[in-house]
C-alpha positions as CSV (number, residue, x, y, z in Angstrom):
1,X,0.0,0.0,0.0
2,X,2.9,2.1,0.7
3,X,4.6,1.1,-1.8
4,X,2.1,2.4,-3.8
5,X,1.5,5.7,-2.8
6,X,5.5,6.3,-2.6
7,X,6.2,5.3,-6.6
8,X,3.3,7.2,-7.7
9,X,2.8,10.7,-4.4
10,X,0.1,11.9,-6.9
11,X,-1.8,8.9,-6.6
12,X,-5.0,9.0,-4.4
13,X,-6.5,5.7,-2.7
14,X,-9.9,5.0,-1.1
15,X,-10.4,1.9,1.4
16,X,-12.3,-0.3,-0.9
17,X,-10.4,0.0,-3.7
18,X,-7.3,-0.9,-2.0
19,X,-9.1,-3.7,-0.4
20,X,-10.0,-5.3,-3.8
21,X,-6.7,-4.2,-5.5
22,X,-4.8,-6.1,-2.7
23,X,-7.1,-8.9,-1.9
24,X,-7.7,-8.4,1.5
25,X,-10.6,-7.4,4.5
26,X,-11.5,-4.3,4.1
27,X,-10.8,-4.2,8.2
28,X,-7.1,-4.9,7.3
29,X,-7.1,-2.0,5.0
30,X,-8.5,0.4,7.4
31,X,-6.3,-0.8,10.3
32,X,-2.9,-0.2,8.1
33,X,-4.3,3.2,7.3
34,X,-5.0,4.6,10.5
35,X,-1.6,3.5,11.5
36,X,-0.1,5.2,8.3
37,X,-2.6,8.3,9.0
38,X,-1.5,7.9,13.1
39,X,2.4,8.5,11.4
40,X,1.3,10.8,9.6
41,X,2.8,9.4,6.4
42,X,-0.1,9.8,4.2
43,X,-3.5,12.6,4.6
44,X,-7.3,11.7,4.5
45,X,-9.1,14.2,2.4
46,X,-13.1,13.4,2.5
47,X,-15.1,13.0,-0.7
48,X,-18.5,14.4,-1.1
49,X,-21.2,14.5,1.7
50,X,-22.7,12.2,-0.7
51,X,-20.1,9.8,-1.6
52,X,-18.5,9.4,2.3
53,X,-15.8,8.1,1.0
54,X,-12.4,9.2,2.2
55,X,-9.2,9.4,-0.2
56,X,-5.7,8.7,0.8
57,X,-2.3,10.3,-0.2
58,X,0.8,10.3,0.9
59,X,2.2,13.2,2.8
60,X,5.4,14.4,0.4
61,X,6.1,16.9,3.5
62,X,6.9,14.2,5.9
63,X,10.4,14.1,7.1
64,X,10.9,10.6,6.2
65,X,9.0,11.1,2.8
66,X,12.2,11.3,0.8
67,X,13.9,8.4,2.1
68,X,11.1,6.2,2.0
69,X,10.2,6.9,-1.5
70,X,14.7,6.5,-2.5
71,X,14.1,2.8,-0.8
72,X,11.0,1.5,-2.5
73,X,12.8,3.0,-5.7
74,X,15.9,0.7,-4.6
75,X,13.6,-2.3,-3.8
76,X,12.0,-2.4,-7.2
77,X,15.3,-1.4,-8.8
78,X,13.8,2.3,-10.5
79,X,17.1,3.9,-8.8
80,X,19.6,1.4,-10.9
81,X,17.3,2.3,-14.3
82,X,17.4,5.8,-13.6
83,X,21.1,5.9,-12.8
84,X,22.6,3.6,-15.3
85,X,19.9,3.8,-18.0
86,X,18.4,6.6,-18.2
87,X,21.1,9.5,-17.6
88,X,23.3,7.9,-19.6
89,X,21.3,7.7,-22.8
90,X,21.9,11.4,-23.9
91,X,18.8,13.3,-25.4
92,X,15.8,12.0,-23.6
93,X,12.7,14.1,-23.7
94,X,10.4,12.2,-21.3
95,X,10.4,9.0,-19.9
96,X,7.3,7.3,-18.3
97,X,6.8,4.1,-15.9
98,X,3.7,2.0,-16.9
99,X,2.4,-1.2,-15.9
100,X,2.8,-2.8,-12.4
101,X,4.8,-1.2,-11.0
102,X,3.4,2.2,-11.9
103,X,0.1,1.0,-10.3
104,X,2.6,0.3,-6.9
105,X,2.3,-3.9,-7.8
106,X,5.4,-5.8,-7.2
107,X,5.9,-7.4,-10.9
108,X,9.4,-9.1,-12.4
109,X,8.8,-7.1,-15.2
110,X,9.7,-2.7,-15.6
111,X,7.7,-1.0,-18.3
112,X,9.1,1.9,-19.9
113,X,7.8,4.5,-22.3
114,X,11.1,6.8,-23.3
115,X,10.8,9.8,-25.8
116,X,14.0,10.8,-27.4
117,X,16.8,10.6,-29.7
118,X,18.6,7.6,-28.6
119,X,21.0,5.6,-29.5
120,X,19.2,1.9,-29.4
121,X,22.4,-0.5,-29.4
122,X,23.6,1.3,-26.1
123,X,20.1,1.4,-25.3
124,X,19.7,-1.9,-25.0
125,X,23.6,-2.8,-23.8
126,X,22.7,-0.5,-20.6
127,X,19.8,-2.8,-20.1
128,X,21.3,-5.9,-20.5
129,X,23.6,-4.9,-17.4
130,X,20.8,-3.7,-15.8
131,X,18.8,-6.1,-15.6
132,X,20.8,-8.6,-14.0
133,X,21.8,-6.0,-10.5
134,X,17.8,-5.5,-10.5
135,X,16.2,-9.0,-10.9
136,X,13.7,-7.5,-13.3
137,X,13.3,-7.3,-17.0
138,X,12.9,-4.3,-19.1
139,X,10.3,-3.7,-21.7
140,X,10.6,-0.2,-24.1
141,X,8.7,1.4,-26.0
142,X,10.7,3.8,-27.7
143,X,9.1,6.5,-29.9
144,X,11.1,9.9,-31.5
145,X,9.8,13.6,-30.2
146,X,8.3,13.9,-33.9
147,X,6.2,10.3,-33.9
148,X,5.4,10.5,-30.0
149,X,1.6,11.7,-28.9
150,X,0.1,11.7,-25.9
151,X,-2.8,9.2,-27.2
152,X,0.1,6.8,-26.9
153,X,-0.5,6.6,-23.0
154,X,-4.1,6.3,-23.2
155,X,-4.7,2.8,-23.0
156,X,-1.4,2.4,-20.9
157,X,-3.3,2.4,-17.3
158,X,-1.4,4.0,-14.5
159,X,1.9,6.3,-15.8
160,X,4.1,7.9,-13.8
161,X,6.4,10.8,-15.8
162,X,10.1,9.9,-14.5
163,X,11.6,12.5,-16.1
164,X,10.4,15.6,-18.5
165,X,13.1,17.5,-20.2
């Protein structure tokens, strides 16, 4: 749940949501957070008289915020990518994280959308020494400035923007 909120802080939750998106009680849900809420690691922010239902985020002002979100980015190996992928590659325009782990899922797989003049032999040399220090493997989509659109996302699900030049 954490884990979640940490990849993604502009995510929002709700109890029941998380309770079918984890497969458990919707008691143990609410027990976890009102501890994280006790913490103060993540605020409630009330829906609509109507709806009663209460959305959950995680407090980016906490003092701990930082280095809990640099070791969830070291558990599922987003820090090695963005280290010795990413900034190495040159020209990058914007690069996006999709699939599980964008939706805060543990998954043996990272999904990548990058945007830029690249170079796709070292490209894909950085990722075969990547992948090995992470225990993950990495899918790209690679697409130019001039071909890339924004409709290319839409049926993506959850995407988080890594970087934006």
């Amino acid at each position: 749940m954490l884990t979640k909120l940490l990849l993604n802080p502009a995510s929002k939750v709700y109890l029941r949501g998380l309770e079918k998106e984890l497969g458990v009680s919707s008691n143990t849900v609410r027990l976890e957070l009102n501890k994280l809420s006790e913490m103060h690691l993540i605020t409630a922010e009330e829906g609509e008289a109507k709806a009663k239902v209460k959305h959950y985020a995680v407090n980016t002002q906490h003092p701990l915020f930082a280095s809990l979100r640099s070791i969830i980015l070291q558990h599922v190996g987003l820090d090695q990518i963005l280290e010795q992928v990413i900034r190495k590659l040159g020209k990058l325009d914007k690069v996006y994280l999709t699939g599980d782990l964008a939706k805060g899922k543990n998954s043996s797989f990272v999904d990548l959308v990058i945007v830029g003049e690249i170079d796709k032999t070292y490209l894909h040399k950085l990722i075969d020494k990547v992948e090995p220090l992470i225990g993950k493997k990495i899918r790209v989509g690679l697409f130019s400035p001039a071909e890339f659109s924004p409709e290319h996302l839409k049926d993506l699900g959850v995407v988080i923007n890594l970087i934006e030049a």
